[in-house]
C-alpha positions in Angstrom: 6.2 -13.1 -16.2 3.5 -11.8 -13.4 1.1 -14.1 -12.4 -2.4 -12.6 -11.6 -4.5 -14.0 -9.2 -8.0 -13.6 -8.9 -9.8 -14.2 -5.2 -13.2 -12.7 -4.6 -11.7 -12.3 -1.4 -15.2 -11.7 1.1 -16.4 -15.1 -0.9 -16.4 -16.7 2.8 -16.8 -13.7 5.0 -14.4 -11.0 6.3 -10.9 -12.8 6.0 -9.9 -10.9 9.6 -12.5 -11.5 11.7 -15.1 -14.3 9.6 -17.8 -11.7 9.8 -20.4 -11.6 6.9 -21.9 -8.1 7.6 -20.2 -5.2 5.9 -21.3 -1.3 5.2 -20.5 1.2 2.6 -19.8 5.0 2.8 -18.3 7.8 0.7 -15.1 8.5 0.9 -13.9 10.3 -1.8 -14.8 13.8 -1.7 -15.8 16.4 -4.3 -12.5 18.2 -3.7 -10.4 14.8 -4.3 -12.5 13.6 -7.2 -12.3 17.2 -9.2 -8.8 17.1 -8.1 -7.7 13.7 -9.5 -10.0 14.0 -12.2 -12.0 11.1 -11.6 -15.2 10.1 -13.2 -18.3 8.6 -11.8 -17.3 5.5 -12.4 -14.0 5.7 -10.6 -15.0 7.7 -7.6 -17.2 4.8 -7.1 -14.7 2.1 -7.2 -12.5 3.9 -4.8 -15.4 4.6 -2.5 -15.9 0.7 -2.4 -12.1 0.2 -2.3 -11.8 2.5 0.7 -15.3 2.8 2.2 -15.9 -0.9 2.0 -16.0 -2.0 5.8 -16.5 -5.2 7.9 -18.8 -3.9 10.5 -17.1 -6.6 12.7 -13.4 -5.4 12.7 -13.9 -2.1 10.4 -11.0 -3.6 7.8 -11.6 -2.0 4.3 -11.8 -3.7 1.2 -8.2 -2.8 0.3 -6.7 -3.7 3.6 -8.5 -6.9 3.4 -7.0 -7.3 -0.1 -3.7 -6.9 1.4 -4.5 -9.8 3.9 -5.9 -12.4 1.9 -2.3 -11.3 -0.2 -0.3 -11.9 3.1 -2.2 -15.2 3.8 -1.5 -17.1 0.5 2.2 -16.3 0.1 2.8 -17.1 4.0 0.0 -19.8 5.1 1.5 -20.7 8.5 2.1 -18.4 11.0 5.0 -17.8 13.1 8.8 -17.1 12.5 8.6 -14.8 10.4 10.5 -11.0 10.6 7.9 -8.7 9.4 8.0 -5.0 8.5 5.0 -2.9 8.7 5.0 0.7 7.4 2.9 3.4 8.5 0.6 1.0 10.7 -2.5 0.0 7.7 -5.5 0.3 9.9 -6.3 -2.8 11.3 -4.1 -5.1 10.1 -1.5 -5.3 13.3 -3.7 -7.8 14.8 -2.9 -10.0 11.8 0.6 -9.5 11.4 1.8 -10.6 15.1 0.5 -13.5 14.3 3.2 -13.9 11.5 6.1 -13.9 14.2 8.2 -10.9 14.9 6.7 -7.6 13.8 8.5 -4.4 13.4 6.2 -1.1 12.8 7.4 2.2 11.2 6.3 5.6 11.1 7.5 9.0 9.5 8.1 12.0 11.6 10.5 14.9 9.4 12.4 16.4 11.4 13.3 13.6 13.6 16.4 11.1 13.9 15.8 8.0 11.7 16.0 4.9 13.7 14.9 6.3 16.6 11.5 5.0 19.0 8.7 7.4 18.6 6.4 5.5 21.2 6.5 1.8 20.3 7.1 2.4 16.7 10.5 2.7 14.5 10.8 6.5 13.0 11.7 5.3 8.8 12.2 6.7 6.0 11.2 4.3 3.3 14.0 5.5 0.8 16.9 5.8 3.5 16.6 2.3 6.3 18.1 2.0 8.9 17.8 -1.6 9.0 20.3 -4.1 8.0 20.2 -5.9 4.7 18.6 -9.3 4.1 16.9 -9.1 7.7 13.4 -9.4 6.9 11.1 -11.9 5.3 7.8 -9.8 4.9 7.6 -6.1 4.3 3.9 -4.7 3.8 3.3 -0.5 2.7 0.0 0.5 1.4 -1.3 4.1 -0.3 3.2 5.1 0.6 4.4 5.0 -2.7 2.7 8.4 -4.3 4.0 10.3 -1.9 7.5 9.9 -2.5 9.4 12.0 -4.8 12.0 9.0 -5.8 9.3 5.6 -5.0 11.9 4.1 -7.2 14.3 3.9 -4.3 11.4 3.4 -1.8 11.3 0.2 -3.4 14.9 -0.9 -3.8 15.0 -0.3 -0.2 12.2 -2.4 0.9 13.9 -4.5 -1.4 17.2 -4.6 0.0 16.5 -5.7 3.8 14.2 -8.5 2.7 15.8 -12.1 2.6 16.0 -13.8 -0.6 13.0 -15.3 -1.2 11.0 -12.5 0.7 8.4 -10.4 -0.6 6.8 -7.1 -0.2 3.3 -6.5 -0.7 2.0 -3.4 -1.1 -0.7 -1.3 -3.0 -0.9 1.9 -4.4 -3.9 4.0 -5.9 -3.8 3.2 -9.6 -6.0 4.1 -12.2 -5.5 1.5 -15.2 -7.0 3.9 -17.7 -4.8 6.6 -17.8 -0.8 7.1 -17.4 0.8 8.1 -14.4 0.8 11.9 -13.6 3.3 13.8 -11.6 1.6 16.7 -9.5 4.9 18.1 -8.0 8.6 17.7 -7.7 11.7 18.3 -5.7 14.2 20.8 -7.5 17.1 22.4 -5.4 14.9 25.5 -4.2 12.3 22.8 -2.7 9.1 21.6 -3.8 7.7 22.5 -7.3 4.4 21.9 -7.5 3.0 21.0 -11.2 -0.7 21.2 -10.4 -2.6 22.3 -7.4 -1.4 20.7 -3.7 -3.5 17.1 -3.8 -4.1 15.4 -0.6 -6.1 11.7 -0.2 -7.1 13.0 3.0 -7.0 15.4 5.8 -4.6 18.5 4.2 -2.1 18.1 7.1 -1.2 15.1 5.3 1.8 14.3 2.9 0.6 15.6 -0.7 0.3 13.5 -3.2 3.3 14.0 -5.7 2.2 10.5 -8.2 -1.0 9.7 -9.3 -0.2 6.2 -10.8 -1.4 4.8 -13.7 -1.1 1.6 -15.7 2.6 2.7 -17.0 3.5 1.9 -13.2 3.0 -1.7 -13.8 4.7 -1.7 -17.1 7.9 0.2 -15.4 7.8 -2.3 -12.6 7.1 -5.4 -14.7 10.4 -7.3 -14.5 10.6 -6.6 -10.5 6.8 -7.8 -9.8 5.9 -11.2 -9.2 2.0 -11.7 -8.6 -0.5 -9.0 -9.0 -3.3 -10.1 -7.2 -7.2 -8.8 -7.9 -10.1 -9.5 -5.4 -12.4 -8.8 -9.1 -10.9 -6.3 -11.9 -14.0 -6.7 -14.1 -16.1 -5.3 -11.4 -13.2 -2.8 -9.6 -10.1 -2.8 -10.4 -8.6 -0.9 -7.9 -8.3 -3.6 -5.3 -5.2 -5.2 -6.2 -2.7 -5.6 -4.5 1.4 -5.9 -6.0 3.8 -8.5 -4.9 7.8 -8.1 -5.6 10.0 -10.8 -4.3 13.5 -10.7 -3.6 15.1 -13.9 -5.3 18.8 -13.4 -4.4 
């Protein structure tokens, strides 16, 4: 059964930094929001979720969510193995105070494994890293971009140590099912609906736009879903799967 959590996670000031100012700005566009088909309501929960900042260390709301996550499954820091996908603004100062941290990034084209600068080049559904290696694994805003996140997570899943976790969140709108806006056929990329991109358009598209069903499909692999407020916005969330054996 998943246990949900509820924090009001700036209660006490910026978890990252202890600062108690914060600013607000747009960031969903008019392109995005027609695109995703968003209403009022929702552009403006994403807006927070995203354009939420500590002026102090510029962490958003949802990256914020992710640490006040991180912080209550591992409390003290040091010796841990973390993984850290895609670098999550801001959090990296965070993390290396967890123990060992290992940081990926995607570049097509080349050799998985590889150094590209100080970071591992990953594919989240193809590792290179050996099973049951690490205790922490942490992707945000990953998932919808994968054709298969299925075996994105199995992955993550697989080179955690029992009694590991992943925490991760994806853009999810609890009102609606999931929506697939391309997919990968032998010829290459079919896209369903118009090319979608969450920002700049030399970005991955956007190939899932999750809904609720995504928590129902995931329900027996999800341990804690934890909410900074869902009556107010309930897209800041975060999801946390553990690996028990």
């Amino acid at each position: 059964m998943r246990k949900r959590r509820f924090c009001l996670i700036d209660k006490n000031g910026c978890i990252a930094c202890g600062g108690r100012t914060f600013e607000r700005r747009a960031v969903i566009n008019d392109s995005l929001a027609s695109a995703w088909g968003l209403s009022a309501r929702e552009r403006a929960d994403f807006d927070e979720r995203e354009g939420h900042t500590c002026v102090g260390c510029q962490m958003s709301k949802r990256v914020r969510m992710l640490l006040w996550s991180i912080r209550r499954l591992f409390p003290i820091s040091g010796g841990l193995r973390v993984l850290h996908f895609n670098q999550i603004n801001h959090l990296r100062p965070a993390l290396l105070a967890l123990g060992d941290l290992t940081e990926t990034c995607y570049r097509p084209g080349t050799a998985r494994g590889v150094k590209v600068g100080e970071l591992a080049n990953e594919d989240i559904g193809q590792l290179t890293f050996p099973s049951n290696h690490f205790d922490l694994a942490i992707h945000s805003e990953t998932l919808e971009h994968l054709f298969d996140f299925g075996r994105g997570l199995n992955e993550v899943q697989r080179v955690l140590r029992p009694g590991g976790a992943q925490v991760y969140t994806i853009p999810l709108l609890h009102s609606r099912p999931t929506r697939q806006r391309s997919q990968l056929t032998p010829e290459g990329t079919l896209h369903l609906l118009p090319p979608s991109f969450h920002g700049n358009e030399g970005e991955f598209p956007v190939v899932w736009e999750f809904g609720s069903d995504f928590l129902t499909q995931r329900q027996t692999c999800i341990d804690e879903l934890h909410y900074d407020n869902s009556w107010r916005n309930p897209t800041v969330f975060t999801i946390i799967e553990r690996k028990l054996q």
